[in-house]
C-alpha positions as CSV (number, residue, x, y, z in Angstrom):
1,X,24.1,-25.1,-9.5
2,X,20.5,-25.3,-10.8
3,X,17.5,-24.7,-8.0
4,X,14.0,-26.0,-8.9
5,X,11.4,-23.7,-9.1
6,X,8.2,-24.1,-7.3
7,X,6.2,-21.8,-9.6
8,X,3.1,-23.9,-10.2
9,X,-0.9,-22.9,-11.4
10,X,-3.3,-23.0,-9.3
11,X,-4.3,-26.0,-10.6
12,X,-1.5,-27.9,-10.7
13,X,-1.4,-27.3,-7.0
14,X,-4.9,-28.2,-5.9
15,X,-4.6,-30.7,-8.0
16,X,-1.8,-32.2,-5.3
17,X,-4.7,-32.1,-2.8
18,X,-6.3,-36.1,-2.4
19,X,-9.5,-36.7,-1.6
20,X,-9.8,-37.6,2.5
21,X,-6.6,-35.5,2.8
22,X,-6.2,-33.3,5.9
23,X,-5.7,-30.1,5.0
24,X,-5.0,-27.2,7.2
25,X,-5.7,-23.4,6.3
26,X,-3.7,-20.2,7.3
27,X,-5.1,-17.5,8.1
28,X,-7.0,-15.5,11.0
29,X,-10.5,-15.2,11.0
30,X,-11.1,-12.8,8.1
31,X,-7.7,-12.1,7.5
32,X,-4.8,-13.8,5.4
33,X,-7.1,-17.2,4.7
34,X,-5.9,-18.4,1.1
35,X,-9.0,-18.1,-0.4
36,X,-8.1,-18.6,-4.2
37,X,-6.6,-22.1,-2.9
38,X,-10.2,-22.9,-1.3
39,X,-11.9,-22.2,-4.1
40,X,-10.0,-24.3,-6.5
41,X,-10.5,-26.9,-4.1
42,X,-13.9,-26.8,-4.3
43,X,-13.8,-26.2,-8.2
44,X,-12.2,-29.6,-8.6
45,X,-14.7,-31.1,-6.3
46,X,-12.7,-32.7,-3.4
47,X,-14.1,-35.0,-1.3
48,X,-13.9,-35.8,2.5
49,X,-11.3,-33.7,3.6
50,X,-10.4,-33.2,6.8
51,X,-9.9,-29.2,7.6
52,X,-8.2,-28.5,10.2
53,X,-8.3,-24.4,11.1
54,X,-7.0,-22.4,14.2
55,X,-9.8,-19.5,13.9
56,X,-11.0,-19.7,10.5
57,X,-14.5,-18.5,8.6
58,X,-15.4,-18.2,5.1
59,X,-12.5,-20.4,3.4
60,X,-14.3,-23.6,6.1
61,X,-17.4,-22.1,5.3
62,X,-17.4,-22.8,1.5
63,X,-15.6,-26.1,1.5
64,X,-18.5,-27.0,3.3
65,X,-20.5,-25.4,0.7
66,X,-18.9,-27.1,-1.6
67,X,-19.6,-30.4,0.0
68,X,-15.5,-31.3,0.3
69,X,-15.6,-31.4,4.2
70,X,-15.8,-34.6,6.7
71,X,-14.6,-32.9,10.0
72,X,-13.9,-29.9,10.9
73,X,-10.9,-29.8,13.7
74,X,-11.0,-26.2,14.8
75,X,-11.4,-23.5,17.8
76,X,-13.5,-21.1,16.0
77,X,-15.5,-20.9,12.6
78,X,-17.0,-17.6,12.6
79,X,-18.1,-14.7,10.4
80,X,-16.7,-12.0,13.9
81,X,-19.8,-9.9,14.5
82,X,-21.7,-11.1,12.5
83,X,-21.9,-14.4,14.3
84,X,-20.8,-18.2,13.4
85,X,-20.4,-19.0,9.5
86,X,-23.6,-19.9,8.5
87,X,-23.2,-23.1,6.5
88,X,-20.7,-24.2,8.9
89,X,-23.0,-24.2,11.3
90,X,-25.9,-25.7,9.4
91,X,-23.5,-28.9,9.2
92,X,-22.4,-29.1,12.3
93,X,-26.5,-28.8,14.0
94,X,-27.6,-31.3,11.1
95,X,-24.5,-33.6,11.8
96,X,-23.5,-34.0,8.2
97,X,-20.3,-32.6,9.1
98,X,-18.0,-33.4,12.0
99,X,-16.7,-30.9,14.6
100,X,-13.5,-31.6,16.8
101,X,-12.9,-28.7,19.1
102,X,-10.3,-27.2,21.1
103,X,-8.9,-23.8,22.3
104,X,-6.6,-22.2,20.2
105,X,-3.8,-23.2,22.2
106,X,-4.5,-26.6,22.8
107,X,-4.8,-27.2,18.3
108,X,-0.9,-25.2,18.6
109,X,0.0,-27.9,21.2
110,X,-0.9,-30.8,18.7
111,X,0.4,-29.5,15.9
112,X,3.8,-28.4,17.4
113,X,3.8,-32.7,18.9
114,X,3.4,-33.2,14.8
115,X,5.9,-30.9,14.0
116,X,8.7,-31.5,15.9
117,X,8.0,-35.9,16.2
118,X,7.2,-36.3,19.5
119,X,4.5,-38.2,21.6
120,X,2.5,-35.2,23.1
121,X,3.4,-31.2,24.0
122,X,2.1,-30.4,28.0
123,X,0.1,-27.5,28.3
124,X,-1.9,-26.1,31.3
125,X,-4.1,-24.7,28.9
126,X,-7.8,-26.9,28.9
127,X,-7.1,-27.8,32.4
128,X,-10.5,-27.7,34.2
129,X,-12.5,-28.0,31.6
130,X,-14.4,-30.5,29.3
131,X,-11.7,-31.0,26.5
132,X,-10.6,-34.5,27.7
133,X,-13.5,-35.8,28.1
134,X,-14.4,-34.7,24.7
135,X,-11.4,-35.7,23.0
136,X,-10.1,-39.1,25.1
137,X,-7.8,-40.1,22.4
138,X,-5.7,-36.7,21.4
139,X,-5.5,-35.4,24.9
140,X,-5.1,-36.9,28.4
141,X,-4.6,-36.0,32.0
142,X,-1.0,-36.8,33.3
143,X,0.7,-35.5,36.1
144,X,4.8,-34.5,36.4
145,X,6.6,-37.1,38.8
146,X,9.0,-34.9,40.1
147,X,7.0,-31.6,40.5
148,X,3.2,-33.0,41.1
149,X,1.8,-30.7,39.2
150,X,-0.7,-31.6,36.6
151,X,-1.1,-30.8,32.8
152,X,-2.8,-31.7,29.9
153,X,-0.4,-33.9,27.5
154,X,-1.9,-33.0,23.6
155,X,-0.8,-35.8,20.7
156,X,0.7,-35.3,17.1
157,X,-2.1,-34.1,14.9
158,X,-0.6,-34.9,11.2
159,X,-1.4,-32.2,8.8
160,X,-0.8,-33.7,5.0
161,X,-0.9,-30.1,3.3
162,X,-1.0,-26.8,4.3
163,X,-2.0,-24.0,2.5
164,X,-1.3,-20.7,3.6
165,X,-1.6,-17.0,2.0
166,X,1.9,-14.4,1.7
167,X,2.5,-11.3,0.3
168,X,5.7,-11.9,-1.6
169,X,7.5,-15.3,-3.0
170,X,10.6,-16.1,-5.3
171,X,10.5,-18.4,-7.9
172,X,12.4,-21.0,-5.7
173,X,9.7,-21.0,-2.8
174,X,11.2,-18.4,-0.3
175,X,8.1,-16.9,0.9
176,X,7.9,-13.3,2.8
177,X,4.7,-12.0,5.0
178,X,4.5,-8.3,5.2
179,X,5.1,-6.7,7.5
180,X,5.9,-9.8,9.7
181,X,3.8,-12.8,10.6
182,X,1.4,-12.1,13.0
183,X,-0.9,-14.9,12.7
184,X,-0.5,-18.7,13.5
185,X,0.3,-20.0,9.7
186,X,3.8,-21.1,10.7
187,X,2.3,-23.9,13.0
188,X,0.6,-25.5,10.6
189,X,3.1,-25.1,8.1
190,X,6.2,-27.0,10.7
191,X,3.3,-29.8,11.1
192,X,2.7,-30.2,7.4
193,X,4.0,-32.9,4.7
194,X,3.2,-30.3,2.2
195,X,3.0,-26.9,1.6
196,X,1.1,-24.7,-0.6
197,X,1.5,-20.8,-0.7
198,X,-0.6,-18.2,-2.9
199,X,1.1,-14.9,-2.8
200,X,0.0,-11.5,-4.2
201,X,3.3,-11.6,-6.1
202,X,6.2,-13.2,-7.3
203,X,9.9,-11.2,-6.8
204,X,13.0,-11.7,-7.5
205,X,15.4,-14.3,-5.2
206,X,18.1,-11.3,-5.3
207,X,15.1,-9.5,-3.1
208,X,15.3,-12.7,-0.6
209,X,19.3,-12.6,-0.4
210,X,19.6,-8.8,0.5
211,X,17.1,-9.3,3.5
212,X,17.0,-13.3,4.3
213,X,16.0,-11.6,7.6
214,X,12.4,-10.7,6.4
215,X,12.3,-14.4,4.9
216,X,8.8,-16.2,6.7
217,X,9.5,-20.2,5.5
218,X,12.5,-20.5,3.5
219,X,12.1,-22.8,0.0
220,X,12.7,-26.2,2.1
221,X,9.6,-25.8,3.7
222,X,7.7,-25.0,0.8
223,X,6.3,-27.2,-2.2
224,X,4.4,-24.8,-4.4
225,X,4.0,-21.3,-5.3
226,X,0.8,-19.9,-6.9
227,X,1.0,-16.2,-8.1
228,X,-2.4,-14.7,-7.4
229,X,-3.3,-11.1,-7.1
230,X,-6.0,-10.7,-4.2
231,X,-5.7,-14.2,-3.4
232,X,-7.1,-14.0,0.0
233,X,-9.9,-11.6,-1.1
234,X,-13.0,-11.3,-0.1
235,X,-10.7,-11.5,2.9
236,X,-8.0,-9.2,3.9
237,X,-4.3,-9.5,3.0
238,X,-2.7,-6.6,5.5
239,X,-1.1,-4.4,4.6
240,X,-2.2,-4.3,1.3
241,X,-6.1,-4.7,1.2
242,X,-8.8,-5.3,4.0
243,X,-11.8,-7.5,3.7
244,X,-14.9,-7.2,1.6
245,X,-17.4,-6.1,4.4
246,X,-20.3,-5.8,1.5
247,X,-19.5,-9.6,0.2
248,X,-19.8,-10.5,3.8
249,X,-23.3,-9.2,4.2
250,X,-24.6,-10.3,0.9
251,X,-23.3,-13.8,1.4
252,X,-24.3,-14.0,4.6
253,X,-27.9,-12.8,3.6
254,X,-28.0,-15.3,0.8
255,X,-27.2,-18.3,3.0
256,X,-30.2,-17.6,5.5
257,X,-32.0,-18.5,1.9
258,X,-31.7,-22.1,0.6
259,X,-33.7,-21.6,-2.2
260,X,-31.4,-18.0,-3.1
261,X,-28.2,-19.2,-1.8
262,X,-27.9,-21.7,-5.2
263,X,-27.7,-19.5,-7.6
264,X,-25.8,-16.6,-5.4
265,X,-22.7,-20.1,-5.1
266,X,-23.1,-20.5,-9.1
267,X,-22.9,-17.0,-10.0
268,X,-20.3,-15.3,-7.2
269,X,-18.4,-17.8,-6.3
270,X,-18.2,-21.5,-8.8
271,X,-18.9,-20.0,-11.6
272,X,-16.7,-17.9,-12.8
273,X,-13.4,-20.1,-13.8
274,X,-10.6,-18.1,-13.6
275,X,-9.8,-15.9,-10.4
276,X,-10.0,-13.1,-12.7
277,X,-13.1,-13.8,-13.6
278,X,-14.2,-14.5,-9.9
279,X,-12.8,-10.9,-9.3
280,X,-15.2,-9.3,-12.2
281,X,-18.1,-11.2,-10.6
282,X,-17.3,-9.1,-7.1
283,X,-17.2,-5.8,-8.8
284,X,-14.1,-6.0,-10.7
285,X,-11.7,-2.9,-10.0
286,X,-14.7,-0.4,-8.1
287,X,-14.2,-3.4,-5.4
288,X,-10.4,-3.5,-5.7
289,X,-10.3,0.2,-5.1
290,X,-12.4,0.4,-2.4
291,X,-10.9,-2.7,-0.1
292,X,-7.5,-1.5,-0.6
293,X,-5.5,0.1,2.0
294,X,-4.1,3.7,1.3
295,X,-0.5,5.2,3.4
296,X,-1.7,7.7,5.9
């Protein structure tokens, strides 16, 4: 029987992506965030999305850039040690982009109610704090009939696409992350209508059936496949390659400079049209080789 396969460019895929859509991205902070994805988003200019991001960084950072953000619905936006990402953060004071907060835990609780179609997830988590008074309408105080205790019940929050970065696909939309996943992507990825994956590389479905084991979402949950080669970069993509600590200081020097920070976006980051273009415009292979991760 014939499968469809889920092969698509990268533009074909974005191009999926509405304007006022909410969108959620994978990733960890500096690692695993589908940064080619983002790009293209911003590329074809989308408009008043709403991004929704467990502990996310530079892929929120330049959507906002870009101008494609309306809210932000996150626990963390933040460059690590070298503090909050800047233009997030120049939204957010100046209001021209909308922050929803929560703790890590209390996003997972709303987007496992999405996921699995029910009213609201309980969760200790948030108890004691601010969060409900901040967010009346997605969570609420309740407490357990039988058992008295109290908890904090968190409502569905619907994700329209995900798009998450993997190390290995098939052609069909099996999609593997080495060596397992260790970050939160398969959260938003249950919660989501659809599903977009860049992966470093495209194998072959005999690979998936010898280990259906090491499978991460199986085709059904996925809608399209993008084959892209440091896809995540100028974040990491363990365990192949780490992230661009030099891009991070450069960019992050550039966006204390309005007046710079124009032409660093038109030259590093919109510019260039292909990714292998964008990749030239980082260094090209001098970069490559000195991100990646050796065997010890």
């Amino acid at each position: 029987m014939s499968r469809m396969k889920k092969t698509s460019s990268i533009e074909e895929a974005i191009a999926r992506v509405p304007d006022g859509a909410t969108i959620a991205l994978g990733g960890l902070s500096m690692n695993s965030t589908p940064m080619a994805l983002v790009r293209e988003l911003v590329r074809q200019g989308k408009k008043d999305l709403v991004v929704v991001a467990i502990v996310n960084g530079l892929g929120v950072d330049w959507l906002i850039a870009g101008g494609c953000v309306r809210r932000v619905v996150s626990g963390l936006v933040s460059f690590e040690g070298m503090g909050l990402a800047p233009n997030f953060r120049k939204a957010v004071e100046a209001g021209s982009c909308e922050l929803e907060e929560y703790s890590e835990y209390l996003l997972i609780a709303r987007l496992r109610a999405a996921a699995t179609h029910v009213p609201f997830i309980p969760t200790k988590a948030g108890l004691g704090t601010d969060v409900i008074k901040l967010h009346p309408d997605t969570t609420r105080l309740e407490v357990d009939q039988v058992s008295g205790e109290s908890y904090i019940a968190c409502t569905p929050l619907p994700v329209d696409v995900a798009l998450v970065h993997a190390n290995e696909a098939d052609s069909l939309g099996n999609v593997r992350v080495n060596p397992k996943l260790v970050w939160m992507d398969n959260e938003i990825v249950n919660a989501a209508e659809t599903t977009i994956v860049s992966t470093e590389r495209i194998i072959s479905h005999r690979d998936f059936l010898a280990e259906p084991h090491r499978t991460t979402y199986p085709r059904f949950m996925v809608d399209a496949i993008v084959e892209i080669p440091w896809g995540a970069y100028p974040n990491s993509c363990f365990p192949e390659y780490t992230h661009d600590t030099e891009f991070y200081d450069v960019y992050s020097k550039a966006a204390a400079q309005p007046e710079k920070f124009g032409e660093f976006w038109e030259q590093r980051i919109t510019g260039p049209v292909s990714h292998t273009e964008f990749m030239g415009a980082q260094g090209g292979t001098s970069t490559l080789m000195r991100i990646r991760r050796t065997s010890t």
